[in-house]
C-alpha positions, -999 to 999 in steps of 0.1 A, spaced: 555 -636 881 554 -616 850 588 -603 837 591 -564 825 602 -550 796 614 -515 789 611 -500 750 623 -469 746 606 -451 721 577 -473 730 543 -451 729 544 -451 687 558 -465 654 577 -499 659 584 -497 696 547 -493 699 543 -524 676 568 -543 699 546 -526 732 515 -544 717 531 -581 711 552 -584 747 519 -571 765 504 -601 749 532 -623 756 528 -616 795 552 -584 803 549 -560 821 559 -528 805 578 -492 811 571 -473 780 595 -444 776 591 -417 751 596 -373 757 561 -368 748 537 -356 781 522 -385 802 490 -369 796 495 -377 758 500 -410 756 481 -424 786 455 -434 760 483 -458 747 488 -469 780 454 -476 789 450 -495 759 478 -516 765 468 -524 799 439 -546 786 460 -574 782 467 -581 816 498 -563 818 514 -534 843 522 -505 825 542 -469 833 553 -443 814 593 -436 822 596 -399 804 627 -386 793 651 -380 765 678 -409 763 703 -385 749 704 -367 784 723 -381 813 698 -367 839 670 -379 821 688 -418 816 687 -420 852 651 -409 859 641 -435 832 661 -463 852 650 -450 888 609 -450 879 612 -485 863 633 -499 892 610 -482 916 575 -495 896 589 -529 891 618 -539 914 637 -553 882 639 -557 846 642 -584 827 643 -570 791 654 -538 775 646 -528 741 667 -500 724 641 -485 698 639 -451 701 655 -431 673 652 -404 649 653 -393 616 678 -363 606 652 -332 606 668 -323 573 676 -350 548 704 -333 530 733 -348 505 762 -354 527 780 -329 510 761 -306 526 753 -318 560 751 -297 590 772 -306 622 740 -294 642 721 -317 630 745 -350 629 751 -341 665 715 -345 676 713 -378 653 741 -390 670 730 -380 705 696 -398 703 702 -426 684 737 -438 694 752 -422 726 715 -426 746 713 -463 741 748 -468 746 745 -453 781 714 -462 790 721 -498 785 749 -494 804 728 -483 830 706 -514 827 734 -539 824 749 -529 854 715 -538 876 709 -570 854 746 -582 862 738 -578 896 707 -595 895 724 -625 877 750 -626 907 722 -628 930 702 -653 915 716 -670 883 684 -681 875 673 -648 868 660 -642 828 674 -611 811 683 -596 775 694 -567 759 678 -561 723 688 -533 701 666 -517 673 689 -507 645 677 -504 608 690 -516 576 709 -486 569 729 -501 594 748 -514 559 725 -500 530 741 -464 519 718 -437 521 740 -404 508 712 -381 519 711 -388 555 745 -401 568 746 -392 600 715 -419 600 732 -446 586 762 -439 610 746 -438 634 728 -473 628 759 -487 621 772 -480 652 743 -495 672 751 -527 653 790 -521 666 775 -522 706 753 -550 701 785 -567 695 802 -550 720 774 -554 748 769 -595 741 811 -596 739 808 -579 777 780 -597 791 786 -634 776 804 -642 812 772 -633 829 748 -652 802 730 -616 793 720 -621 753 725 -592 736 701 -597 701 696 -568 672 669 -563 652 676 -546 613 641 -535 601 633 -518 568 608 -501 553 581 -497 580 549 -481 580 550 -455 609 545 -424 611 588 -418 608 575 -429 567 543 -414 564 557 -386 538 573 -411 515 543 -436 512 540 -428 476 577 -433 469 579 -467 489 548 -480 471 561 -474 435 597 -495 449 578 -526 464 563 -528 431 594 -526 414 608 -550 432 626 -532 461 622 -562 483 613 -599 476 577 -600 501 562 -570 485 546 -550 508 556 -528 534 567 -542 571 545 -536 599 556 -528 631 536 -562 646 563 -577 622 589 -564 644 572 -570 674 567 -606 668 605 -612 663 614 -590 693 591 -613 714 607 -644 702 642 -625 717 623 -613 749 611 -651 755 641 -667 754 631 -685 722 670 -679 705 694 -689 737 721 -696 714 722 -671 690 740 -637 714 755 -607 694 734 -622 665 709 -597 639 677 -605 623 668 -587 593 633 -578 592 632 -566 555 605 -588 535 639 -599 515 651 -564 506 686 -568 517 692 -600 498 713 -598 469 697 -609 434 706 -606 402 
């Protein structure tokens, strides 16, 4: 029986990278993103040619209503869910110096990128408790998509890098809560990624690898994240709960 996966964020960028290496892997998947099915049923499609059952659970994870749609069309599609994947976040739609900072926009950061996965996992951790009381052979995780700038200052979009850092809080939090019930709860730090999140800075980012701004020097790929979060998904780190993997080419390592 092939296990499910939900990825927020899932239809582009790195979720779409993570889509592309579970369907290989054997899952099934719920995509979730706020564009229009209509939109991204291309994506869909193409993702169904590796054998794997695929929906599209729309919504917006910073809005309660929309939380519980996402969790009633996967639970109706699929019965279950064996894996969640926290990926869906975004960029401050102004980068300004945090001297300057708007509370508008810090509030949507925040909204989207911190209080939507913390609820929605919630949601989810409540059905795979249950399912673990009900059969304790039942295989489940939790993996949350945070970013380097989880740690690495960025004074021109704070309300990013807070909001990052507190994803890396809950996964401690959420593995702390659900250790009794042997839920892992894994994160994944990327760094500099080609999506489309980085298409306007390619210039910039290509001028630092070549300086040096991480030891592999090239950018990260969103397969490279995808490969790591099936490694989580497969049960291939049993021992390693509330733990992060930096998935950075070496940029976070200290040299002098």
């Amino acid at each position: 029986m092939r296990k499910t996966a939900l990825i927020t964020g899932g239809s582009r960028g790195i979720g779409f990278g993570i889509a592309i290496e579970l369907a290989k892997a054997g899952f099934n998947l719920a995509l979730n993103g706020v564009r229009p099915q209509k939109t991204v049923q291309p994506i869909l499609d193409g993702l169904k040619m590796f054998g794997a059952k695929v929906v599209y659970a729309q919504g917006n994870i910073s809005k309660k209503d929309d939380r519980q749609k996402i969790f009633d069309t996967v639970i109706s599609a699929f019965g279950q869910l064996n894996v969640l994947v926290n990926n869906a976040g975004v960029a401050p739609r102004e980068r300004k110096d945090i001297l300057e900072a708007s509370e508008e926009i810090y509030d949507e950061v925040m909204e989207i990128n911190l209080k939507g996965p913390y609820f929605l996992t919630q949601l989810f951790a409540r059905h795979m408790v249950q399912q673990k009381k009900e059969n304790p052979e039942f295989s489940c995780c939790i993996i949350n998509v945070s970013s380097v700038s989880a740690t690495v200052a960025s004074v021109n979009r704070g309300e990013y890098c807070i909001s990052k850092a507190g994803i890396a809080m809950a996964t401690k939090l959420w593995s702390a809560r659900l250790g009794e019930f042997d839920i892992p709860v894994y994160e994944i730090q990327p760094g500099i990624i080609k999506t489309d999140m980085t298409s306007g800075v390619i210039e910039k980012y290509d001028k630092l690898f070549e300086e040096g701004l991480s030891i592999q020097k090239r950018w990260g790929l969103p397969e490279d994240i995808g490969k790591v979060a099936t490694a989580m998904a497969t049960g291939m780190m049993p021992y390693s709960t509330g733990q992060v993997v930096l998935v950075d080419g070496g940029m976070t390592v200290q040299r002098l």
